[in-house]
N, C-alpha and C positions, 0 to 999 in steps of 0.2 A: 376694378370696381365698375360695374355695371352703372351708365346715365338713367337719371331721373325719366322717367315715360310722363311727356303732358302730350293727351288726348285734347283736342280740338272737336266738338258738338256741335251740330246745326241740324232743321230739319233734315233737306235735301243734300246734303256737305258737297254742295255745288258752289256755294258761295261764301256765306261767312266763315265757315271752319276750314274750308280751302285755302281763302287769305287768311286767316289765322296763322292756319298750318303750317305753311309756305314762307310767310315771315317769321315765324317761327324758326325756323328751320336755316334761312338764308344769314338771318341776324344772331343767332345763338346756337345753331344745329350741331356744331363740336359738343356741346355741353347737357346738349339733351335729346332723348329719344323720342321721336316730334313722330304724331300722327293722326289723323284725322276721319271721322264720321257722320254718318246721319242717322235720324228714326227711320226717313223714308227717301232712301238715298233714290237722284235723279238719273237718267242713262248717263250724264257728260255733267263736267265743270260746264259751269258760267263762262261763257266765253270772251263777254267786256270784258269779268272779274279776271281774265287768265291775260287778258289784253296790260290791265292796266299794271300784274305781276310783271310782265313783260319789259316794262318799260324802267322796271328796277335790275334787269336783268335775270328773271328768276324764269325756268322755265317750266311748266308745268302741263308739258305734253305727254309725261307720262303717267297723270295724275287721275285718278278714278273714284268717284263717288263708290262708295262700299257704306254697308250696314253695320253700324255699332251693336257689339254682342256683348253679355253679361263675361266673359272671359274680357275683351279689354278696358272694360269697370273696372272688372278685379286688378288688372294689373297698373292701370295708369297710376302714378304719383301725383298727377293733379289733372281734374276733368275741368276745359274751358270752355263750359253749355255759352253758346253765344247770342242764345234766347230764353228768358224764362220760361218755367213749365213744361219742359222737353217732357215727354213720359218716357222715361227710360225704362229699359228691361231687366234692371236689375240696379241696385244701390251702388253708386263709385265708394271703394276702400278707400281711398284716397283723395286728397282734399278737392272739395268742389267750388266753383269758382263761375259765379255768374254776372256774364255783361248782355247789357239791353240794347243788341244792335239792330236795324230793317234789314227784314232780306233782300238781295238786290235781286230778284231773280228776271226782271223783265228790265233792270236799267241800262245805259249804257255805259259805255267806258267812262263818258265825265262825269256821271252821274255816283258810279263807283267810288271814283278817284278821292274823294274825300273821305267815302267811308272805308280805303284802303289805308288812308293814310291816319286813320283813327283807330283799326286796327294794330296796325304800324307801331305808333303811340303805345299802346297798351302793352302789345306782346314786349317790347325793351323792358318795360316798368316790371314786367312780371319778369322775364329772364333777371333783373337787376333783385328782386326780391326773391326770387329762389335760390340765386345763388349769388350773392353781393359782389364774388371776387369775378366772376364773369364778365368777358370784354364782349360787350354788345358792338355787332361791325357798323360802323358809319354807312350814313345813305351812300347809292352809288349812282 
């Protein structure tokens, strides 16, 4: 049996769908097929935001903004636009799911760190609602 696909959305998916994604991935990544985009993806991640993954142990040196296409609309099992009003290129199949977060793109790591840790927050709640039986990993 093929994992649930939750897509992670942001503008420039430099920042919030990054840590999304990433926690995502680090806290429930056995259980689901974690991936992340933007409308108008940046050259590079956020580099605080990659700092303050860092310090969870997460690394995300191999990690690339890329442009969200109406092919993985169709496929996600649950789209997490991390701003409202994205204009997407096509309708998600699958269920959509929007939080109202600032984009960090010019802050720094402490600046982040709170809204890492609110993303953080969020993405558990959601691994625990998609899938109840799901062991969300403890902070590290």
């Amino acid at each position: 049996m093929s994992k649930p696909i939750v897509l992670f959305l942001c503008t420039h998916n430099a920042g919030r769908s990054q840590l999304g994604a990433a926690l995502m991935h680090h806290r429930a990544g056995e259980h689901f097929d974690v991936r992340s985009a933007g409308i108008a993806p940046a050259a590079a991640i956020n580099e605080a935001g990659a700092a303050t993954l860092a310090e969870l142990g997460i690394d995300t040196s191999h990690r690339m903004p890329r442009k969200v296409t109406p092919e993985d609309l169709a496929a996600a099992d649950v789209v997490v636009a991390m701003k409202p009003g994205l204009k997407l290129p096509a309708t998600p199949t699958g269920r959509l799911i929007v939080w109202e977060l600032p984009d960090p793109g010019d802050w720094d790591a402490d600046s982040i760190r709170p809204l890492r840790d609110e993303i953080d927050a969020r993405v558990k709640q959601l691994a625990l609602e998609l899938s109840p039986s799901v062991r969300v990993h403890p902070e590290t």
